[in-house]
TIKOL-966766 format. One record per residue: residue in three letters; x negated, y negated, z of N, C-alpha, C in turn. Coordinates in steps of 0.05 Angstrom, whole numbers, plus 5000, padded with zeros to 4 digits. Last residue first. Example, Ala and Ser with C-alpha at 12.3 -4.5 7.8 and 13.67 -1.06 7.14 Angstrom:
BEGIN
 residu   nx   ny   nz  cax  cay  caz   cx   cy   cz
    ser 4743 5045 5142 4727 5021 5143 4742 4999 5157
    ala 4736 5114 5156 4754 5090 5156 4736 5066 5156
// end
This chain:
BEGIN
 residu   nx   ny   nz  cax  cay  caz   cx   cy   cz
    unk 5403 5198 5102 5418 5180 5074 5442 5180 5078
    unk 5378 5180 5169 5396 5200 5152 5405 5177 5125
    unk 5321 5146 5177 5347 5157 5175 5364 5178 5155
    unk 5257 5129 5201 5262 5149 5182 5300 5149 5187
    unk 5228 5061 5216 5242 5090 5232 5261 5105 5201
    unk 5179 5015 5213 5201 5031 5195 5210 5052 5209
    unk 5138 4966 5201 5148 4982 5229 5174 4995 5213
    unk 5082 4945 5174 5100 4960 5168 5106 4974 5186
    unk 5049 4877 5191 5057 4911 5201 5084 4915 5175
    unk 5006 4832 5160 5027 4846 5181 5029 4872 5175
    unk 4957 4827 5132 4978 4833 5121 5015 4835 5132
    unk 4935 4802 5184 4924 4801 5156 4951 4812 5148
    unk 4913 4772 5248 4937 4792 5233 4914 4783 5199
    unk 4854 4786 5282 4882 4768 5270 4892 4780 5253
    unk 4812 4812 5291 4831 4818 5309 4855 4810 5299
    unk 4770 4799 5269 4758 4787 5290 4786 4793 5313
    unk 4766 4833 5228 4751 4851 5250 4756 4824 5272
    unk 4836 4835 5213 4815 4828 5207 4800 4837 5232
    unk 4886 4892 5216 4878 4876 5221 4848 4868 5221
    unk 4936 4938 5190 4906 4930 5179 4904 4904 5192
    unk 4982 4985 5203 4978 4952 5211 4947 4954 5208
    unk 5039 5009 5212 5014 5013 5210 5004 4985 5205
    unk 5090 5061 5254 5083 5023 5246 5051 5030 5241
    unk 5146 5099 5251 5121 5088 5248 5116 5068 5237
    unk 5199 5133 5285 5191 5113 5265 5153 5113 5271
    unk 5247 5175 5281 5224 5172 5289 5216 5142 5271
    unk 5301 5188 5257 5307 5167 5285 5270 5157 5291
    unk 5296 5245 5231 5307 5225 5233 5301 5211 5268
    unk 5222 5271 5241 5252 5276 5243 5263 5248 5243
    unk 5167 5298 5198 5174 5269 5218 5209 5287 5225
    unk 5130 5354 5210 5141 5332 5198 5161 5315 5204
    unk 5094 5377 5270 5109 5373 5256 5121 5352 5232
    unk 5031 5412 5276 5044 5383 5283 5069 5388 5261
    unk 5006 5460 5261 5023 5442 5291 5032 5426 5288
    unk 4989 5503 5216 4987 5475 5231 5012 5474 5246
    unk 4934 5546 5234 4958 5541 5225 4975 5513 5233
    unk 4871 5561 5248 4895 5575 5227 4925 5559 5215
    unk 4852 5524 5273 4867 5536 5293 4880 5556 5278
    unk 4816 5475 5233 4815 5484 5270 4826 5510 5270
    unk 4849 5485 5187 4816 5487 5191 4807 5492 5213
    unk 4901 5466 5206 4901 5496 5188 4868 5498 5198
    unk 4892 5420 5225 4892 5437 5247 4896 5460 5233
    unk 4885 5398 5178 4860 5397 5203 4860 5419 5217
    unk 4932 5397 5149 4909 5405 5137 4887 5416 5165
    unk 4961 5369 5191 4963 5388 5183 4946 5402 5179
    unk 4931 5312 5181 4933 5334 5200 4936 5350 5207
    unk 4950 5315 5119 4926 5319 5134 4925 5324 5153
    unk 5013 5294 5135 5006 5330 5124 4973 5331 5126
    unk 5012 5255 5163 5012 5279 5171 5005 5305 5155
    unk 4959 5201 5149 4993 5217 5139 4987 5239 5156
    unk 4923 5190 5169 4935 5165 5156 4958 5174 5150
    unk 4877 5202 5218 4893 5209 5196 4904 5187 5189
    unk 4819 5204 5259 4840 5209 5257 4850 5202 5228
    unk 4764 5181 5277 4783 5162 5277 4806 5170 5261
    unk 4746 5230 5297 4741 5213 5309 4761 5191 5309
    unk 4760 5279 5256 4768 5281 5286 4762 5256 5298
    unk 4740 5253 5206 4775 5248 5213 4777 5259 5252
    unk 4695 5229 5184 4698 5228 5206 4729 5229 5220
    unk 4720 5215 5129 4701 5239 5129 4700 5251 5158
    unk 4778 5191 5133 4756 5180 5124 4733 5212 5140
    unk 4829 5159 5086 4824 5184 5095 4787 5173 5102
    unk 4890 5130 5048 4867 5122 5070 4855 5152 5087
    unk 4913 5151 5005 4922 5152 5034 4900 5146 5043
    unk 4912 5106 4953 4917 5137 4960 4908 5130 4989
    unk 4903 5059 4931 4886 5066 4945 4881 5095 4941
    unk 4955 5032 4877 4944 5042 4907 4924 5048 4905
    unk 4982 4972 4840 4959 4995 4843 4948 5002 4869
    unk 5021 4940 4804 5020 4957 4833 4998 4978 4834
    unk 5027 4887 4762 5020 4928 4770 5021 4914 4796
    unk 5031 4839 4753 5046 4852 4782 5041 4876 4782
    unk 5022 4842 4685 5018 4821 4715 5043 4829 4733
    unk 5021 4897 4659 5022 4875 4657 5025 4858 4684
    unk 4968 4928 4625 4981 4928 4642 4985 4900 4644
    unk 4963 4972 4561 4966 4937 4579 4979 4928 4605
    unk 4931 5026 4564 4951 5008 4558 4942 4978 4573
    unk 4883 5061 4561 4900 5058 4534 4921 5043 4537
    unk 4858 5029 4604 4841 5047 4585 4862 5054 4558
    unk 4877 5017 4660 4880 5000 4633 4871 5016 4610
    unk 4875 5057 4702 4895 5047 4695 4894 5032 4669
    unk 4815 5041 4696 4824 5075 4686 4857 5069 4681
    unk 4815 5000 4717 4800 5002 4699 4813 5022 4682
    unk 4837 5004 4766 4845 4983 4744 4838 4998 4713
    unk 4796 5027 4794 4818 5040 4793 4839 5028 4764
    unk 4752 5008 4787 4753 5028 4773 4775 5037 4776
    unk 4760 4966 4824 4752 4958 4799 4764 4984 4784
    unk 4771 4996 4874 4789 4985 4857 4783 4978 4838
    unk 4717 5053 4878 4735 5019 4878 4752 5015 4870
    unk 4717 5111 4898 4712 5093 4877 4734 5069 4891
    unk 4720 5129 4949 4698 5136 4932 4697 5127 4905
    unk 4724 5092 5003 4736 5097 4974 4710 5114 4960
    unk 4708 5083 5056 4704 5111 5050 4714 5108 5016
    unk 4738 5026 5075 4709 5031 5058 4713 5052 5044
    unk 4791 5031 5103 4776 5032 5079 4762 5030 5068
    unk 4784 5079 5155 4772 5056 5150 4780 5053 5114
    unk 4834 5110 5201 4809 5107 5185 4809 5083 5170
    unk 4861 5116 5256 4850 5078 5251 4829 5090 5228
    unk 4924 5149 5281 4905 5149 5264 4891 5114 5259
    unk 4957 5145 5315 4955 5175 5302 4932 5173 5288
    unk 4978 5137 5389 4968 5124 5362 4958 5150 5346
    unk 5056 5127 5398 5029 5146 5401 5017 5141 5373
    unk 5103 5104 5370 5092 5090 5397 5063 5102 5399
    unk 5110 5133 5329 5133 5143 5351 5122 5126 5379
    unk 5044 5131 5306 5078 5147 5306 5098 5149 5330
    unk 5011 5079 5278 5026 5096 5305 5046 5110 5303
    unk 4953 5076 5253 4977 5078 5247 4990 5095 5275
    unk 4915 5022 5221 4913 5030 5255 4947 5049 5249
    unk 4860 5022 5184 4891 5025 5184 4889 5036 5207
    unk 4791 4986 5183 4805 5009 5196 4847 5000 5181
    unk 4760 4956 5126 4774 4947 5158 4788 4973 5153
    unk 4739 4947 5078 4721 4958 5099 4739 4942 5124
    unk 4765 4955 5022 4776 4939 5038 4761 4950 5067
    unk 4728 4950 4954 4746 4962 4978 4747 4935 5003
    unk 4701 4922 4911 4721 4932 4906 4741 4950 4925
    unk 4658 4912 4942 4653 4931 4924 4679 4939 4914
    unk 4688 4874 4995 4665 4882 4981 4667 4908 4966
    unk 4715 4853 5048 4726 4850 5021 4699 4855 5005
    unk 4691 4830 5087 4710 4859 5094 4726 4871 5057
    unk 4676 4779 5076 4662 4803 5079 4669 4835 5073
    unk 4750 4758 5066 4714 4750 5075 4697 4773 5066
    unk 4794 4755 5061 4782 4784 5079 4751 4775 5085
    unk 4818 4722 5025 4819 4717 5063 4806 4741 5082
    unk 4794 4730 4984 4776 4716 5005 4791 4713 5026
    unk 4840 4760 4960 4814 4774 4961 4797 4755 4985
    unk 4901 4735 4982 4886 4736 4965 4861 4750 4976
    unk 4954 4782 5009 4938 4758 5015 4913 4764 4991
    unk 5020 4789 5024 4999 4789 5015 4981 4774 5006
    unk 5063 4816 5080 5039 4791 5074 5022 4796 5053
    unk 5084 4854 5091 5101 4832 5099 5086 4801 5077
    unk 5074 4917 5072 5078 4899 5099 5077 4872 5086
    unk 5129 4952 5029 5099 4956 5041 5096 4928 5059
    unk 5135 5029 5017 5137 5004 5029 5120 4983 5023
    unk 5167 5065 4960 5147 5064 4981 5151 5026 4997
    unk 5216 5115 4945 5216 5089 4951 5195 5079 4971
    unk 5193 5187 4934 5221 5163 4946 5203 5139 4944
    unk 5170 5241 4915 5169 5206 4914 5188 5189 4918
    unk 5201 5285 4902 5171 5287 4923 5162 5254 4935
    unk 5226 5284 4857 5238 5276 4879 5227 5276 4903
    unk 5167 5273 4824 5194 5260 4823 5216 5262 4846
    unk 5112 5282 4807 5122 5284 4820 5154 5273 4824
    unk 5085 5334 4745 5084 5307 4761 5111 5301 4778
    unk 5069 5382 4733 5088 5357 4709 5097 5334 4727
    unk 5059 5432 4749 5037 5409 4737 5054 5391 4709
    unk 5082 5459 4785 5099 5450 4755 5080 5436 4742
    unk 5062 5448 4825 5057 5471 4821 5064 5477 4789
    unk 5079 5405 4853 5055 5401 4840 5044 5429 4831
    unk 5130 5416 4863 5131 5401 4844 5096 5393 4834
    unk 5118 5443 4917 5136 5458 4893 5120 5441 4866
    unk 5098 5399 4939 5080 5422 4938 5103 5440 4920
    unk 5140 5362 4947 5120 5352 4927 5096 5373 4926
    unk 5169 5387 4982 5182 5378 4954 5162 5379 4938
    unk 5149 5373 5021 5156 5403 5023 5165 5405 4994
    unk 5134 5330 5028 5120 5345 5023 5126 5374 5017
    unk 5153 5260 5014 5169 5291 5019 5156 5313 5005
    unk 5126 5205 5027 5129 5224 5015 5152 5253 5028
    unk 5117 5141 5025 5131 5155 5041 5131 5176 5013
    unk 5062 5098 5029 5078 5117 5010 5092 5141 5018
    unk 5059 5032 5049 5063 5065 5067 5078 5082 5037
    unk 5009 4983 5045 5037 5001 5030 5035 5029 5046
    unk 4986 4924 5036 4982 4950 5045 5014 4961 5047
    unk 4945 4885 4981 4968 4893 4997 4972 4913 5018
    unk 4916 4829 4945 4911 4848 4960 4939 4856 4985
    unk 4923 4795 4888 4928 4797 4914 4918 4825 4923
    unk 4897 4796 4839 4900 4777 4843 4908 4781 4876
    unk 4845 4822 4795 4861 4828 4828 4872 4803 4833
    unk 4809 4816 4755 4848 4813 4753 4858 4818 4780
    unk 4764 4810 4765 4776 4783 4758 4804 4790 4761
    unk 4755 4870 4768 4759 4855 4794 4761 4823 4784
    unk 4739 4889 4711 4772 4895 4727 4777 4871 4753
    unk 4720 4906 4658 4706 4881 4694 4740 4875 4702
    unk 4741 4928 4629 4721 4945 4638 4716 4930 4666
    unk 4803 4948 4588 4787 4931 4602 4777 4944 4625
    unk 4839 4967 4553 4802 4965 4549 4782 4955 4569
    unk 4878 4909 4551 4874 4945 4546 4851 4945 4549
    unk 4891 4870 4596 4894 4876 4571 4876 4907 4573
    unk 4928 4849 4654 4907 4875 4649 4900 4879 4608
    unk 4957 4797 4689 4963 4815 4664 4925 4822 4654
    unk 4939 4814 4764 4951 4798 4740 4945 4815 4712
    unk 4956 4867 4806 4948 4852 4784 4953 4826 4773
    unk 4959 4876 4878 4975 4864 4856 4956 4853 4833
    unk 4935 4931 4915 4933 4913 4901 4949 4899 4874
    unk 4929 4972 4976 4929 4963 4950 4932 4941 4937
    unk 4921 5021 5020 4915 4995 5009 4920 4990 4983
    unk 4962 5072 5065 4949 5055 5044 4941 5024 5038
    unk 4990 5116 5090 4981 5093 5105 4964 5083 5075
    unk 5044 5148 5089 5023 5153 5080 5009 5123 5081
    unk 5094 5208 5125 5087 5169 5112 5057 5177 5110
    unk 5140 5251 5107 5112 5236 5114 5105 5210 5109
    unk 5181 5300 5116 5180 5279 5110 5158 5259 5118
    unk 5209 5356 5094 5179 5349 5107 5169 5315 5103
    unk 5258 5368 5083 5246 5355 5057 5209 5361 5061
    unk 5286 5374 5127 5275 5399 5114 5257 5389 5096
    unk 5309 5327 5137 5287 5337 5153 5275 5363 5138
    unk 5342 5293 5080 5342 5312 5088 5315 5323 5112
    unk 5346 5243 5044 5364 5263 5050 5365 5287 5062
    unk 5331 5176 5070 5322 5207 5059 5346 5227 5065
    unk 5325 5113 5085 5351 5133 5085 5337 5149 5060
    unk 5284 5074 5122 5281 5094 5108 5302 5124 5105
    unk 5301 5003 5151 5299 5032 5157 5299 5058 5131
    unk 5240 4956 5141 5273 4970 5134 5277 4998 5141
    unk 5208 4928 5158 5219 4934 5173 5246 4946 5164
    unk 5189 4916 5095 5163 4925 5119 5178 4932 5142
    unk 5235 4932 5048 5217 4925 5065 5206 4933 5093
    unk 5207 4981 4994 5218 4977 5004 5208 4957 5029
    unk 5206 4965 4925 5193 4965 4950 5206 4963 4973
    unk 5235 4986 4866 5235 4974 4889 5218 4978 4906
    unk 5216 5013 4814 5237 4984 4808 5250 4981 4840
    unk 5177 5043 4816 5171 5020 4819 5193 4993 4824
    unk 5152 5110 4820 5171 5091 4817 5166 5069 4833
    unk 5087 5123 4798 5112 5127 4816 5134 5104 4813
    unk 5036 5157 4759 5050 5132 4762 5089 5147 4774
    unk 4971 5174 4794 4998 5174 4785 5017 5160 4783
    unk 4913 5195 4790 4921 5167 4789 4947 5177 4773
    unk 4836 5202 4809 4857 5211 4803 4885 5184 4805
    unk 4778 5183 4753 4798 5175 4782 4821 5194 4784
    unk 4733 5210 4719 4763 5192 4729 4772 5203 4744
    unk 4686 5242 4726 4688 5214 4721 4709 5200 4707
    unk 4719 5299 4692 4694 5286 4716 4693 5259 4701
    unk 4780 5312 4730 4772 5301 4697 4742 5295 4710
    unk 4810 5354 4772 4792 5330 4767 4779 5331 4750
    unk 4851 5391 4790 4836 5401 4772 4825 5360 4758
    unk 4868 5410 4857 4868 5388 4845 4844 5389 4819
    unk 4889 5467 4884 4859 5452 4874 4865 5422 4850
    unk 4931 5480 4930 4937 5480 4896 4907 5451 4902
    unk 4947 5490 4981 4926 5514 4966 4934 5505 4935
    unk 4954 5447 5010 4979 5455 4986 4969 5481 4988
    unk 4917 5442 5044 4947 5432 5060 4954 5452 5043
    unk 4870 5437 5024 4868 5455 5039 4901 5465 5043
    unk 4889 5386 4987 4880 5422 4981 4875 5444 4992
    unk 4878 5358 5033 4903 5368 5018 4910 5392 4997
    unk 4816 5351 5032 4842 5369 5058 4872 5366 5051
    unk 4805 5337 4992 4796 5363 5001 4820 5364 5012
    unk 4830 5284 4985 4840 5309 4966 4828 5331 4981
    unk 4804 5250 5037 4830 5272 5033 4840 5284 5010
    unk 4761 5254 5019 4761 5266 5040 4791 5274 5043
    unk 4765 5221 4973 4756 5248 4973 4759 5269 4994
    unk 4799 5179 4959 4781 5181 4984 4786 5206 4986
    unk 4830 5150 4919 4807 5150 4918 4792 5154 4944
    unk 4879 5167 4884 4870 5186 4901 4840 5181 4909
    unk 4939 5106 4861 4902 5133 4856 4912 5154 4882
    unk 4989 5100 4833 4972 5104 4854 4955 5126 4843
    unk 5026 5048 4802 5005 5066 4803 4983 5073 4827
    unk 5076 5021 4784 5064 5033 4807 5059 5053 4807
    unk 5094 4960 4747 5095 4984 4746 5074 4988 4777
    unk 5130 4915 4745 5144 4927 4720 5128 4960 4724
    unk 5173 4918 4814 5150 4916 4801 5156 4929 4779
    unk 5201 4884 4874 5201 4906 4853 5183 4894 4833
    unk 5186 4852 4913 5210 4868 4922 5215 4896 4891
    unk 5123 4826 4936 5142 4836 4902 5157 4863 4906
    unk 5134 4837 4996 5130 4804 4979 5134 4819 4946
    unk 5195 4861 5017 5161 4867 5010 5160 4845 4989
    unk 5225 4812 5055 5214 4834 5037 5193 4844 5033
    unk 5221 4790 5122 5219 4788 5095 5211 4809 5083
    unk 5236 4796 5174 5254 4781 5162 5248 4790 5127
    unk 5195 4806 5205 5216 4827 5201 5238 4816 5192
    unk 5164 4764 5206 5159 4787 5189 5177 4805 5184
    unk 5185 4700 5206 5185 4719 5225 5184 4743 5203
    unk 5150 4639 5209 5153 4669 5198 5156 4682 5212
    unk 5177 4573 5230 5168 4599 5233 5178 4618 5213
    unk 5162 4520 5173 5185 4539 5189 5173 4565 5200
    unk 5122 4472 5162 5134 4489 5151 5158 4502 5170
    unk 5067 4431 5197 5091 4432 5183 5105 4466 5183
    unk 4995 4445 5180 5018 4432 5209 5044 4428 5180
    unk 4956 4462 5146 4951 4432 5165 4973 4426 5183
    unk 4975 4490 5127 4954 4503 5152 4954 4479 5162
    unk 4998 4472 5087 5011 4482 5111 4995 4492 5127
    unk 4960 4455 5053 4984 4433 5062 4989 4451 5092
    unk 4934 4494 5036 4924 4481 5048 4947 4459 5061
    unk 4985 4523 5006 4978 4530 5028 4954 4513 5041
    unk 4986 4474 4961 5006 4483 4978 4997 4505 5010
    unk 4936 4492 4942 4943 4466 4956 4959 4469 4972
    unk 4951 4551 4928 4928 4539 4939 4938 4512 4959
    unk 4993 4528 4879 4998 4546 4899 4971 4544 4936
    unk 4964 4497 4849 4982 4489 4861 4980 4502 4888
    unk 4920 4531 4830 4913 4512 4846 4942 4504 4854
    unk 4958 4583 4808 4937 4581 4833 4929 4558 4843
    unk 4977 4559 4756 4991 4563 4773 4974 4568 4805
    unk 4939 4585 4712 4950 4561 4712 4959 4558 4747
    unk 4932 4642 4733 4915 4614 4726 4909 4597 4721
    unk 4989 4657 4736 4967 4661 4747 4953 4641 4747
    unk 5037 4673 4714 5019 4649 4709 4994 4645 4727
    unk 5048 4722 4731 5047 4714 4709 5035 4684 4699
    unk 5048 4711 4794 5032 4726 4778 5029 4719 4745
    unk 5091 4676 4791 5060 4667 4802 5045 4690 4786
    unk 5135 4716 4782 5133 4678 4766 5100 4674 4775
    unk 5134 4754 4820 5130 4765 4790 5121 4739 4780
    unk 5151 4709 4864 5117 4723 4861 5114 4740 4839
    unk 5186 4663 4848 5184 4678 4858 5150 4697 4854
    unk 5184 4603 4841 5202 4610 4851 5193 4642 4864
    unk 5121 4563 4842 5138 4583 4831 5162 4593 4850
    unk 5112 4520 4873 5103 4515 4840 5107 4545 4835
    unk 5128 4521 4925 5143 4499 4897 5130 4506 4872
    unk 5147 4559 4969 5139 4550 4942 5144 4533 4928
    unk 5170 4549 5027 5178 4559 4998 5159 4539 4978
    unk 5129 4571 5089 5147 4549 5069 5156 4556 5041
    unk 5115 4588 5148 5124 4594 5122 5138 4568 5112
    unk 5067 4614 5202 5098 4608 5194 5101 4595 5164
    unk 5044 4652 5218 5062 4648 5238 5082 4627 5227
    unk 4995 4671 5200 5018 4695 5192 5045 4672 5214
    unk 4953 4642 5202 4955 4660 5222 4987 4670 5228
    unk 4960 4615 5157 4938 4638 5163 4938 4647 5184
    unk 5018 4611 5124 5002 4599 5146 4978 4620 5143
    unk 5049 4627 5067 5046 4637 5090 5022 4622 5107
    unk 5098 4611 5021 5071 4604 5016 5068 4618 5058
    unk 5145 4647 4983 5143 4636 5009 5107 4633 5008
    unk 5193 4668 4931 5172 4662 4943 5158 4643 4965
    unk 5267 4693 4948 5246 4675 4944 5222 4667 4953
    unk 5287 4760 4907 5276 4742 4936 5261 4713 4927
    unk 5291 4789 4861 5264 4788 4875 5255 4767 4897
    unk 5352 4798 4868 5336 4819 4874 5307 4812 4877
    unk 5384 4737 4918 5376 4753 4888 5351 4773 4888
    unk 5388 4728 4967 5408 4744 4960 5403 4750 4926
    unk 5336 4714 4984 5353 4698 4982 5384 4704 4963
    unk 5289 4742 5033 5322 4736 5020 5323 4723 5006
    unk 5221 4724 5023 5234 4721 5028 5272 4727 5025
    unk 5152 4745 5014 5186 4736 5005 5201 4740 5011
    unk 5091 4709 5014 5111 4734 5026 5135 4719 5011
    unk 5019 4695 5022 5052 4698 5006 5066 4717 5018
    unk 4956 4662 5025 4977 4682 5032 5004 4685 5018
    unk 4891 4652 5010 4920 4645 5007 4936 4669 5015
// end
């Protein structure tokens, strides 16, 4: 099953049932909006279901992606991991600040939530000095998480992909304060479509997402690592997220920046790892942090080629 949301001049938009080949859309009937589905979850899925079997069969209105929100335009919360090792190393290389890891948990910060930004909205930051980065990710919409809880992968209810736009020049001060990140964290994105766990098929195992992030900067391609590389699953990301609280139906739970061991081959997911790279290559890094007017589009497609989430196409502006 698919979903997206749509305008409708109130803040969480109206929920939209999506074709499978992302091309065209109908409104929901058995919830108004995607916080409403989540929360009923398991009641509520076979409708929803049907309803998208209805529309594969012919009917509905074209989707056009750069029309709609991020399918949950805001959330009660958003938590992102760090689960691909390959890039805490080389961000540690980036900061020179060692990421001091609990053994056996995850890393995992909670960021602001009360909006998403959408998959074609332009990105108003206050400043090029800031070092401004996008960050290529996967992640996932809960349903309600009770405390304690250990078999985590019953609660995935959707699967998402999200650019966590950062400001690095900020967020290397602010991780020095070991008191967590705040103006380092602006408003993250994310693409157009989210889709239940079996529309990935295969590509959907162990609690990761084993398809490449293809991400382009400025038109020039920058990076396709894979998400497999997690070094822990989403199960466990949940998991660690639930351990003394309740999470409630619509967390937001990231990936962390897609990174994969083989980075000279299939490249980056954010710049400041490249960065990182070319400190390890050459002494010092090259590549610059983004400037107003630049944009980037990232885009997870199935291996046979067909859209899956759609794109996040976004250009950086002046606030």
């Amino acid at each position: 099953m698919r979903l997206a949301t749509l305008a409708d001049g109130t803040p969480d938009g109206r929920l939209h049932i999506v074709s499978r080949d992302n091309a065209r859309c109908t409104p929901a009937k058995a919830a108004q909006t995607l916080q409403a589905a989540l929360e009923g979850w398991d009641s509520l899925r076979p409708a929803l279901e049907a309803e998208y079997t209805a529309l594969n069969g012919g009917g509905g209105q074209p989707f056009d992606p750069a029309e709609a929100l991020a399918p949950l335009p805001r959330a009660w919360a958003w938590l992102d991991g760090s689960a691909f090792d390959n890039h805490g190393a080389l961000m540690d290389e980036a900061f020179g600040v060692k990421a001091e890891k609990i053994p056996g948990k995850p890393l995992m910060y909670q960021g602001m939530s009360d909006r998403f930004l959408a998959p074609a909205a332009d990105v108003p930051l206050p400043s090029e000095e800031d070092g401004i980065d996008f960050e290529g990710e996967f992640g996932l919409l809960t349903t309600a998480v009770p405390m304690g809880t250990t078999d985590a992968l019953p609660h995935v209810a959707l699967l998402v992909q999200i650019n966590d736009w950062s400001l690095r020049r900020l967020g290397a001060a602010e991780m020095k304060t070991r008191f967590g990140w705040i103006q380092a964290k602006p408003a993250c994105a994310m693409a157009p479509v989210a889709v239940t766990p079996d529309e990935l098929g295969p590509a959907w195992a162990g609690g990761r997402i084993h398809l490449p992030l293809r991400v382009t900067w400025n038109g020039a391609v920058f990076g396709s690592p894979n998400g497999a590389e997690m070094s822990v699953g989403f199960d466990r990301l949940v998991a660690h997220a639930a351990y003394s609280r309740d999470l409630p139906a619509g967390t937001v739970i990231g990936s962390g920046t897609v990174s994969n061991a083989a980075f000279r081959e299939v490249g980056s997911a954010c710049i400041a790892e490249r960065r990182a790279i070319e400190m390890l290559d050459h002494g010092d890094a090259r590549t610059p942090f983004m400037a107003f007017g630049d944009r980037v589009r990232m885009e997870c497609r199935a291996a046979d080629d067909t859209p899956l989430f759609g794109a996040i196409d976004q250009q950086v502006v002046r606030a």
